[in-house]
C-alpha positions in Angstrom: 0.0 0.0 0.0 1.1 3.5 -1.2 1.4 6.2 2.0 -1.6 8.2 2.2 -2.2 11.8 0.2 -1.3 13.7 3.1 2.0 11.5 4.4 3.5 11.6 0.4 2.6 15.4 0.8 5.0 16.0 3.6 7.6 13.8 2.0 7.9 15.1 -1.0 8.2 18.8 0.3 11.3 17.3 2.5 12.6 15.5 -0.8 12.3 18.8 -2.5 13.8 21.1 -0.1 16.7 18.8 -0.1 17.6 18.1 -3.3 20.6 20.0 -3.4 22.4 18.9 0.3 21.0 15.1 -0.6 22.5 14.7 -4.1 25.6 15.8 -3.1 25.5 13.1 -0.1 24.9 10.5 -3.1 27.7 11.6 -5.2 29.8 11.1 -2.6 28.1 8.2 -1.1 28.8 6.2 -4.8 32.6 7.3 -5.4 32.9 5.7 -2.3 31.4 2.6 -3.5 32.9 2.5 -6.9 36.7 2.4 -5.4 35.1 -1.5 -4.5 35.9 -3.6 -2.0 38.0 -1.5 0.9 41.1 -3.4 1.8 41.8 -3.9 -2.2 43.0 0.2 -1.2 45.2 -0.7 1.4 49.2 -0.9 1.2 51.0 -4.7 2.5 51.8 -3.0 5.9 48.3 -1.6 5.8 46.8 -4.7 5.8 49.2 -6.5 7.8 48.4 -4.4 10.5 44.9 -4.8 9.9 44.6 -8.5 10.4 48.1 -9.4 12.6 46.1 -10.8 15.4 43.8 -13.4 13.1 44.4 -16.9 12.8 46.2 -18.0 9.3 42.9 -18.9 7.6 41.6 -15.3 8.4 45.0 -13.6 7.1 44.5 -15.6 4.0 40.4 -14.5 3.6 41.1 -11.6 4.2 44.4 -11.1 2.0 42.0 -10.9 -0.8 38.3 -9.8 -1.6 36.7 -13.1 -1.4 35.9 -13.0 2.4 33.2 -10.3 3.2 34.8 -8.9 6.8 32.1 -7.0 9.5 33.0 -4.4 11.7 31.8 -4.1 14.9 31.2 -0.9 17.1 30.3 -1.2 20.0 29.2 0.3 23.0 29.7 -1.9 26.0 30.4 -1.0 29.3 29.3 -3.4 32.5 27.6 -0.5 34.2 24.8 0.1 32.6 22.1 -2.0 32.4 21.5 -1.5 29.0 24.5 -1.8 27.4 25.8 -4.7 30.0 24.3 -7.5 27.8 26.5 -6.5 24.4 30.0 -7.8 26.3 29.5 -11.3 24.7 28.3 -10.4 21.3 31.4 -10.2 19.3 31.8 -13.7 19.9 28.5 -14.3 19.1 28.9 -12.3 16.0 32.5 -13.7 15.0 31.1 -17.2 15.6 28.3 -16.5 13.1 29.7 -15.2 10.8 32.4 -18.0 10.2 29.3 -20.3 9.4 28.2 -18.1 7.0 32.1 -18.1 5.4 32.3 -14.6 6.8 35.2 -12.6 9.2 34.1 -10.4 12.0 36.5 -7.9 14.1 35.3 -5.4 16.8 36.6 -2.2 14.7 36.0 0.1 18.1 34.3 1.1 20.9 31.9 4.2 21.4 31.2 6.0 25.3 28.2 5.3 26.7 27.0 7.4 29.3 23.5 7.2 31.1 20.9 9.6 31.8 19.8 8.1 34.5 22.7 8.3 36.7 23.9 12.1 35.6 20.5 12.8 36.1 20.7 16.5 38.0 24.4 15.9 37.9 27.3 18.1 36.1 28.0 15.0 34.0 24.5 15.3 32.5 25.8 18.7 30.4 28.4 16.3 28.5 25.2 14.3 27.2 23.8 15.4 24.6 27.8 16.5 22.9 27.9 12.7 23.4 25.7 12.2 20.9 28.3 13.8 17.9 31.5 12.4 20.2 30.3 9.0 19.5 29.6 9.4 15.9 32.9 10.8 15.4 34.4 7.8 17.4 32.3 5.4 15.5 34.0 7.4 12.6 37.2 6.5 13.8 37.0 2.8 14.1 35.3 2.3 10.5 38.3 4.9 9.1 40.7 2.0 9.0 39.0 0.9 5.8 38.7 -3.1 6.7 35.1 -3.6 6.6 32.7 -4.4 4.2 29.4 -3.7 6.7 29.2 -2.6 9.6 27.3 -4.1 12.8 26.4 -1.3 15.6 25.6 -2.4 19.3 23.9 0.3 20.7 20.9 1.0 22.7 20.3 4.1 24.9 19.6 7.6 24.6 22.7 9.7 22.5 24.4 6.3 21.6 22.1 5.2 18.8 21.3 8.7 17.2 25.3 8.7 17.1 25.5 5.6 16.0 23.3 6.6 13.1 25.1 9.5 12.3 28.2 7.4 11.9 26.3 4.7 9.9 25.2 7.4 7.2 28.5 9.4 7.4 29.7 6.0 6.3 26.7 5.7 4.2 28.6 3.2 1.4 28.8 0.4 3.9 25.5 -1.8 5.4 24.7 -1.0 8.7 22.5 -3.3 10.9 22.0 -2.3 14.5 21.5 -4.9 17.1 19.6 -3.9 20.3 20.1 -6.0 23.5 16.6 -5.4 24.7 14.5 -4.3 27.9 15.0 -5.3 31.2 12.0 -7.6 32.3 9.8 -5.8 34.2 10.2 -4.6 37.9 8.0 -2.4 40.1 5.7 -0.5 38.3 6.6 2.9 36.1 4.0 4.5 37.9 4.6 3.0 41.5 8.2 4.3 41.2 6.7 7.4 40.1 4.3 7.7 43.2 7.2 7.3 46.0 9.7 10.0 44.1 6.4 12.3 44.0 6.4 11.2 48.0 10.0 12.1 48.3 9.5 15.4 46.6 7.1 15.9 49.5 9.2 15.0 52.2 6.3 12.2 53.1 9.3 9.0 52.6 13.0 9.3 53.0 15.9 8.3 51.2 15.8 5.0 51.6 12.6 4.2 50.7 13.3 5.4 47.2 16.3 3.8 46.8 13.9 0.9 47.6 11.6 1.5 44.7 14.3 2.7 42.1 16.6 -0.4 42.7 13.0 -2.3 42.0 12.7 -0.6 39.2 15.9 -0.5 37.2 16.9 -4.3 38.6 18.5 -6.1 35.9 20.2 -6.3 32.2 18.2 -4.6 29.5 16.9 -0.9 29.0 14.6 1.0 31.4 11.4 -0.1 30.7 9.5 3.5 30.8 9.1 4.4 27.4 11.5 7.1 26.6 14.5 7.8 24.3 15.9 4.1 24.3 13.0 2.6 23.6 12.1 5.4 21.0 15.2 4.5 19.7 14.7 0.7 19.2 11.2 1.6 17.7 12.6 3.5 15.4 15.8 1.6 14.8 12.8 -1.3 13.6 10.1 1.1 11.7 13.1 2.7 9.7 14.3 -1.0 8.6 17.6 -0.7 10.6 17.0 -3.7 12.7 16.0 -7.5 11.7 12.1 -7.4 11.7 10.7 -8.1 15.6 14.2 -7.8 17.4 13.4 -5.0 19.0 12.2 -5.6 22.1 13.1 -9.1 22.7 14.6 -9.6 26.9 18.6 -9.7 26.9 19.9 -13.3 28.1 17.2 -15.3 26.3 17.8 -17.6 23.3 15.0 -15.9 20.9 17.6 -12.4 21.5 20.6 -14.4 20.6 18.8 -16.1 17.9 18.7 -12.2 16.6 22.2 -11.2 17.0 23.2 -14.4 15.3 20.9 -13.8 12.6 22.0 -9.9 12.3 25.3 -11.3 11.6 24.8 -13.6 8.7 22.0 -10.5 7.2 25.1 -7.9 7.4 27.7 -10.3 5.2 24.8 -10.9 2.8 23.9 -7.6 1.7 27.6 -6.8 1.7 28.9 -5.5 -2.2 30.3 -9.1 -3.0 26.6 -10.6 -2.5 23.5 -9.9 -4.7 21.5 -8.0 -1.9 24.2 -4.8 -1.5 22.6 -2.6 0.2 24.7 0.6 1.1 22.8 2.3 4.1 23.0 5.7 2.5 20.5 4.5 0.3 18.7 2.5 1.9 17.6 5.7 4.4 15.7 8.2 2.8 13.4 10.6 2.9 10.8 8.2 2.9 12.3 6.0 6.0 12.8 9.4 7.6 9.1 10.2 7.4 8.7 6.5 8.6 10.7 7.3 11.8 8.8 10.2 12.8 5.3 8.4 11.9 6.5 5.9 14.5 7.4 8.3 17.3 4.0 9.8 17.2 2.1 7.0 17.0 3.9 5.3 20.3 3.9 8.9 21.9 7.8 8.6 22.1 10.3 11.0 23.1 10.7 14.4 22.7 14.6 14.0 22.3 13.7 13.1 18.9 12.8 16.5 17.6 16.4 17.0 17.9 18.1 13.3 16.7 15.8 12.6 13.8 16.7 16.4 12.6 20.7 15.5 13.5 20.5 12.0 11.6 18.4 13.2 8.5 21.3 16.3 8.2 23.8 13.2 8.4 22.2 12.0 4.8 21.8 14.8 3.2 17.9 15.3 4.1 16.5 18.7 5.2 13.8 17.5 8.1 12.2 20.6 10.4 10.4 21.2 13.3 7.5 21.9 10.9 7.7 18.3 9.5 7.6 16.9 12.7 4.7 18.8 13.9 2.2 18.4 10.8 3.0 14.2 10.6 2.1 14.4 14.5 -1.9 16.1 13.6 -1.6 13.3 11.3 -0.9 10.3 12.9 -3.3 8.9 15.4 -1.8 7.9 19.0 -1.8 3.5 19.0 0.0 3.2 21.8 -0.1 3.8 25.6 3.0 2.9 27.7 4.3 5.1 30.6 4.7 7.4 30.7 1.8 7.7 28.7 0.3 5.1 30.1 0.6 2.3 33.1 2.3 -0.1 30.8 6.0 -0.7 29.9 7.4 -1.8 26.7 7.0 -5.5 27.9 3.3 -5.0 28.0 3.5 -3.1 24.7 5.2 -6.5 22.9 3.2 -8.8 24.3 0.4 -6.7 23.2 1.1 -7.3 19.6 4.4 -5.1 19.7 6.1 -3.7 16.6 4.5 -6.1 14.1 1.1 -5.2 14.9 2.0 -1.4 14.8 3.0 -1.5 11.8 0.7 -3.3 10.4 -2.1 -0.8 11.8 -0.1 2.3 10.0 0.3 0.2 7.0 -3.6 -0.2 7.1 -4.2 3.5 6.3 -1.2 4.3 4.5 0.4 6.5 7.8 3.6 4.8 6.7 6.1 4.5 3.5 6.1 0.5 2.6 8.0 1.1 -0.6 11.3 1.6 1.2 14.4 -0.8 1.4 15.9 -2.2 4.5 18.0 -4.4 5.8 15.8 -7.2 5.7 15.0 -6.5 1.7 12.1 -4.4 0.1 8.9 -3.2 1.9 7.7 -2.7 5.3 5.6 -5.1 4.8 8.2 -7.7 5.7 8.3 -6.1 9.3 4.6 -7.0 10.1 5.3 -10.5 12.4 5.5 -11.1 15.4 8.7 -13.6 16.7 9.2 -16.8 18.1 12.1 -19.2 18.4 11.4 -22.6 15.8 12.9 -25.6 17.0 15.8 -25.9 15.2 16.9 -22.6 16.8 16.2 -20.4 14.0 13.6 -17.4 13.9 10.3 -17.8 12.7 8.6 -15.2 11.7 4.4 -15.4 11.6 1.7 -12.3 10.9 1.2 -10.3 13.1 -1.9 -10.4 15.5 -5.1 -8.7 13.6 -6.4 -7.5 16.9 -4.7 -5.7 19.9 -3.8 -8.7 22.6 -4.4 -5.7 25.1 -6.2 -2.3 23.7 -5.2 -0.9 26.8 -1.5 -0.7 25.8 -2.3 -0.7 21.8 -4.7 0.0 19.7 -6.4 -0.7 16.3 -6.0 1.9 14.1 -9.2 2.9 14.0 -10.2 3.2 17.6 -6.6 5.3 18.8 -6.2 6.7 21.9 -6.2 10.0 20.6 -6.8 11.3 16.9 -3.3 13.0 16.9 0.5 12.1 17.9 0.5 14.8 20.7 4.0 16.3 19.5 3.7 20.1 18.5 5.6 23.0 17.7 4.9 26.5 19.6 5.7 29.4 18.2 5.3 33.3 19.7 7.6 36.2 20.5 9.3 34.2 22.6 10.9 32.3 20.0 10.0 28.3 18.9 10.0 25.0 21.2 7.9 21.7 21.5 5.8 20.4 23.7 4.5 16.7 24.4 0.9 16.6 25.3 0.0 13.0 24.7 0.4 12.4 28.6 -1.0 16.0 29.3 -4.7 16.1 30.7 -6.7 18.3 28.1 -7.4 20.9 30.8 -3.9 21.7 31.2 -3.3 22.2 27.2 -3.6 26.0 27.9 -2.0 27.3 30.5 -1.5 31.7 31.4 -0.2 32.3 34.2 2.9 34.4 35.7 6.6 33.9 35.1 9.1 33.2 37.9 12.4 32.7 36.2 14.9 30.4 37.5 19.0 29.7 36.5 19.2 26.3 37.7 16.9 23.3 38.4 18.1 23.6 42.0 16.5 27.0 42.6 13.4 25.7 41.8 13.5 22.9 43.8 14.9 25.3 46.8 11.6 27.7 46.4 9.8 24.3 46.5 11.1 23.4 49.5 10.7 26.9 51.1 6.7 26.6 50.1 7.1 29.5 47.2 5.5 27.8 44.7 1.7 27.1 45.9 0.3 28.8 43.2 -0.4 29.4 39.5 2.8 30.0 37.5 4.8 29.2 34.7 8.2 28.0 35.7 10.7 29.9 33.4 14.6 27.9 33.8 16.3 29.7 31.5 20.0 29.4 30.0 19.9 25.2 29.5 20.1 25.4 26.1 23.3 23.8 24.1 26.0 26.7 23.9 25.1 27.4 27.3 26.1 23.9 29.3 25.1 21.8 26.9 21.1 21.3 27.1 21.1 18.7 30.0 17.8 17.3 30.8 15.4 18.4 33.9 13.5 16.0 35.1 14.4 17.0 39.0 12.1 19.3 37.9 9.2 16.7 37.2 8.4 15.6 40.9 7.9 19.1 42.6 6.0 20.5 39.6 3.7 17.3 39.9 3.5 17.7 43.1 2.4 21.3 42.7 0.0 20.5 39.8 -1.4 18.1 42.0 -2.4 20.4 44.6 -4.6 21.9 42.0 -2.4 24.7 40.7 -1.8 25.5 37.0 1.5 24.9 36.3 4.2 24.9 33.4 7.1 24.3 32.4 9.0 27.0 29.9 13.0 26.1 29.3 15.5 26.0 26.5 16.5 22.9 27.9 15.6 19.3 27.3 13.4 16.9 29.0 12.7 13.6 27.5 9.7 11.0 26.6 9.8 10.1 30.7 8.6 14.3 30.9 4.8 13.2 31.8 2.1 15.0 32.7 2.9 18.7 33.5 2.9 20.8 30.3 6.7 21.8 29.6 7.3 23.8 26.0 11.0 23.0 26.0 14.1 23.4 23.3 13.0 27.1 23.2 15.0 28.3 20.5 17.1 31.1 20.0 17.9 30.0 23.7 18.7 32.6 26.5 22.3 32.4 26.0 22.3 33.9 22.7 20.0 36.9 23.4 16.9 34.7 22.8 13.9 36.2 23.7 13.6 33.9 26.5 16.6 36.4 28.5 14.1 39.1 28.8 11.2 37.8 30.6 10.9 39.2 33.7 9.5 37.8 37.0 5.6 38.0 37.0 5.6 38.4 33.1 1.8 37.1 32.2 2.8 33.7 30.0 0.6 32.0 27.6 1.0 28.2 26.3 -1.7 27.1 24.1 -0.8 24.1 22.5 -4.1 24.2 21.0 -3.1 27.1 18.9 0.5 26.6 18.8 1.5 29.6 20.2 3.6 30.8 23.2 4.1 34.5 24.0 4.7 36.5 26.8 1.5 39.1 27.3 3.7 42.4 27.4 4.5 45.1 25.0 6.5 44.4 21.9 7.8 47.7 22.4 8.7 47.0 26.0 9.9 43.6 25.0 12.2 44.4 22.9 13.5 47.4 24.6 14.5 44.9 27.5 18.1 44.1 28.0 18.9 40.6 27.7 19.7 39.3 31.0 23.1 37.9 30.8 23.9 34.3 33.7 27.3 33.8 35.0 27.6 30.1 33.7 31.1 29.8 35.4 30.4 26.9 37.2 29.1 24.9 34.0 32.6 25.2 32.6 34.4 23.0 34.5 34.6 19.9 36.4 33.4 16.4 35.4 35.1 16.5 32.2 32.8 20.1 30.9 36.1 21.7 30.5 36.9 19.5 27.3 33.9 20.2 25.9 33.8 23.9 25.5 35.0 23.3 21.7 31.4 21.7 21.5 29.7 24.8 23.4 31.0 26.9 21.4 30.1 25.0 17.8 26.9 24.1 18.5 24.3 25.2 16.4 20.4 25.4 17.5 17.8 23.3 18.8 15.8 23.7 15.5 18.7 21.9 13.7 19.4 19.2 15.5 21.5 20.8 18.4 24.5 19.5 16.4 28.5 20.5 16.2 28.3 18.2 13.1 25.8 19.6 10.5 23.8 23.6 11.4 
């Protein structure tokens, strides 16, 4: 089926806008490919250096161009929970690939930092420059010019977009990602989010939520809230860079190794010296692109995105906006519910019918591109199935469910949980920003209420504490953005503004800052663009400043004179402090580079 009138509509604008920066990307993208096979390039001493630790048999594959040879980047470490599971998959990999007459060699190693443990911490403002860091060390590894595809373990929040970046900045080679999948589930998103809202209150101590967070986060495997990993895997799948249903498949288990093994033998086949070559430059279009940004919408994913998917799209030549994003969201009905949009987690969401079944129900009315290629062949189509392990320890892949196993967690496409994705763009004299609403009651789509302006999450939380905040406001935390300390999230921000919403006040969050899909149920317009440090609009407003948010309307302005407005001296922070310490000191290159929110946030492509 042929996307809908109003999805090709959208694409083709994005096709046309860019038709210069893409074609160039091509031209480039195919004199890389017609210089053939990589090592053929590579001096004696070159290559000698390139295979000195393989056995004999290996030297003499990969001596020649007969042997197709995979490179591996990787993003293992043993602390995080997520990434824990990858420290046995090049063996897997290498293993798998010798059955298939293949050669596999880890070709490097990518950081991998969490958001979860920087959370409110100086190390969160080297997060999202990790993002570019670890394309460019992704870069690094696959410069050695040894491979013919390239395998990329990643899972969490700036790894993947990074890893995509380097994929397509490498765009001659296959790419297949391999996820290691959620954690199995723990205590409940929203029990863990009832005790920290009880912490915020001063109602349970420390303990007890060390208590209900270890409960939570327990185990190998991603968090199981839906928010930028799991928006990743999703759209890691819907864009055709995964094998069809490995997405959210529990690390440790044979059916995920089953994946990784089969991931392996996929890469050397679609390699330039089989029939399927399939460079991922091509493969990712504007078409997959539009695909990725369907998907977010219709799983209510997270907001991070409207910065990655504009950073990776720039990464292939293709020209995506704000704008985009916002028009596929009135689009593209809501199918999925899964906290923090709902009490699910991505467990319940697979069992539920999962990625198959989604995309079946956008196939169904033409929400998504199935004339696109991907690493599993031609169509979307192909990605429709739902997984299980056969008997001889192969997958088998059989249609997906036609009904929701739980409508609670997913839906058929024609009875959504909402008509629309919930992901806007505001714009106003205050600049632009998005907002998620998809977890937002409808009564609080429009807030106005008074500015206090805050430097700092901690200032906020310190009028909290104080009892400042028991009334109607909008919560202005101003000079976050990326030049100033590198856009770290805020979600210490999230419990005392519940708590205060709560309490029946009308509350909102206004930042040029980031907050991701975990950001919930207080309205925050965020990524406010030009951001405070460069003069933005954002530096002017004032304590008691009358704010309005409608993300009805789209609009957010501050109620005062234009005249006034912009007669107003730009307030101007003393961001000392962000500059050094926890490794921010070597990143003031990046502070400095960095272009806007609008465009990805990016020291790679403005």
């Amino acid at each position: 089926m042929s996307a809908n009138a109003r999805i090709s509509a959208i694409t083709s604008r994005i096709v046309e806008r860019s038709k210069p920066t893409r074609g160039l990307y091509l031209e480039r993208l195919r004199n890389a490919t017609s210089k053939g096979v990589s090592r053929s390039v590579l001096g004696c001493a070159n290559l000698a250096h390139g295979f000195a630790v393989c056995s004999p048999a290996e030297k003499d594959a990969l001596a020649g161009d007969r042997v197709p040879n995979l490179g591996i980047i990787t993003s293992y470490n043993d602390m995080l929970s997520a990434h824990q599971p990858f420290e046995h998959y090049p063996a897997i990999i290498r293993e798998a690939a010798a059955e298939a007459g293949g050669i596999a060699q880890v070709a490097g190693g990518v950081p991998a930092m969490c958001d979860g443990v920087t959370q409110g911490q100086p190390g969160m403002e080297l997060s999202l420059f990790s993002r570019d860091l670890i394309a460019m060390a992704a870069g690094v590894g696959l410069s050695h010019n040894m491979f013919d595809a390239a395998l990329f373990l990643g899972v969490c929040d700036k790894i993947v977009p990074g890893l995509v970046i380097a994929a397509l900045s490498f765009g001659h080679l296959p790419a297949i990602f391999v996820p290691a999948g959620p954690m199995t589930s723990g205590l409940p998103n929203d029990e863990k989010s009832r005790v920290r809202q009880l912490y915020a209150e001063g109602k349970v101590g420390r303990a007890e939520l060390l208590e209900a967070e270890s409960k939570s986060y327990h185990g190998p495997g991603t968090c199981t809230f839906y928010g930028t990993a799991n928006s990743n895997q999703m759209l890691m799948e819907i864009m055709g860079f995964h094998m069809p249903g490995s997405s959210f498949i529990n690390p440790g288990t044979p059916l995920r190794e089953a994946f990784t093994r089969e991931a392996a033998k996929r890469a050397l086949t679609i390699t330039a010296q089989g029939n399927e070559y399939t460079p991922a430059g091509e493969m990712i279009d504007e078409r997959s692109i539009v695909n990725g940004v369907v998907g977010l919408h219709a799983t209510g994913g997270s907001t991070n995105h409207t910065l990655h998917l504009v950073a990776m799209a720039r990464a292939a030549g293709i020209q995506l906006t704000w704008q985009d994003i916002a028009e596929l969201s009135e689009i593209v009905p809501l199918l999925a519910r899964v906290y923090p949009n709902g009490l699910a987690d991505v467990n319940h969401f697979h069992a539920a019918g999962g990625m198959g079944f989604l995309i079946k129900e956008l196939l169904k009315h033409g929400m998504v591109h199935d004339d696109v290629r991907t690493v599993f062949g031609h169509g979307l189509q192909a990605y429709t199935i739902d997984p299980r392990l056969g008997d001889d320890g192969t997958i088998v892949r059989e249609p997906a469910p036609e009904k929701s196993v739980d409508p609670k967690v997913l839906a058929n496409i024609e009875t959504p949980f909402q008509a629309n994705g919930g992901l806007k763009m505001l714009r106003g004299n205050i600049g632009k920003a998005v907002i998620k609403i998809s977890a937002v009651k409808p009564d609080r789509h429009v807030i106005e209420a008074p500015a206090i302006v805050f430097h700092s999450q901690q200032e906020l939380q310190d009028a909290f504490k104080e009892g400042k905040l028991n009334k109607d406001f909008i919560a202005v935390v101003r000079f976050q953005g990326p030049k100033a300390n590198g856009m770290p999230e805020l979600h210490k921000l999230t419990p005392p503004l519940g708590v205060l919403q709560d309490r029946g006040f009308r509350v909102a969050l206004l930042t040029d800052g980031r907050m991701s899909g975990a950001s919930g149920k207080v309205p925050a317009a965020i990524h406010v663009t030009p951001e405070a440090v460069d003069g933005g609009p954002i530096a002017r407003i004032k304590d008691g400043d009358i704010i309005r948010l409608d993300a009805i309307a789209g609009t957010l302005e501050v109620l005062v004179d234009a005249a006034d407005l912009a007669e107003r001296e730009s307030v101007v922070a003393d961001l000392s402090e962000n500059e050094f310490g926890m490794g921010r000191e070597l990143f003031s290159p990046f502070r400095r580079a960095v272009g806007p929110s609008d465009r990805g946030a990016s020291v790679l492509f403005h």
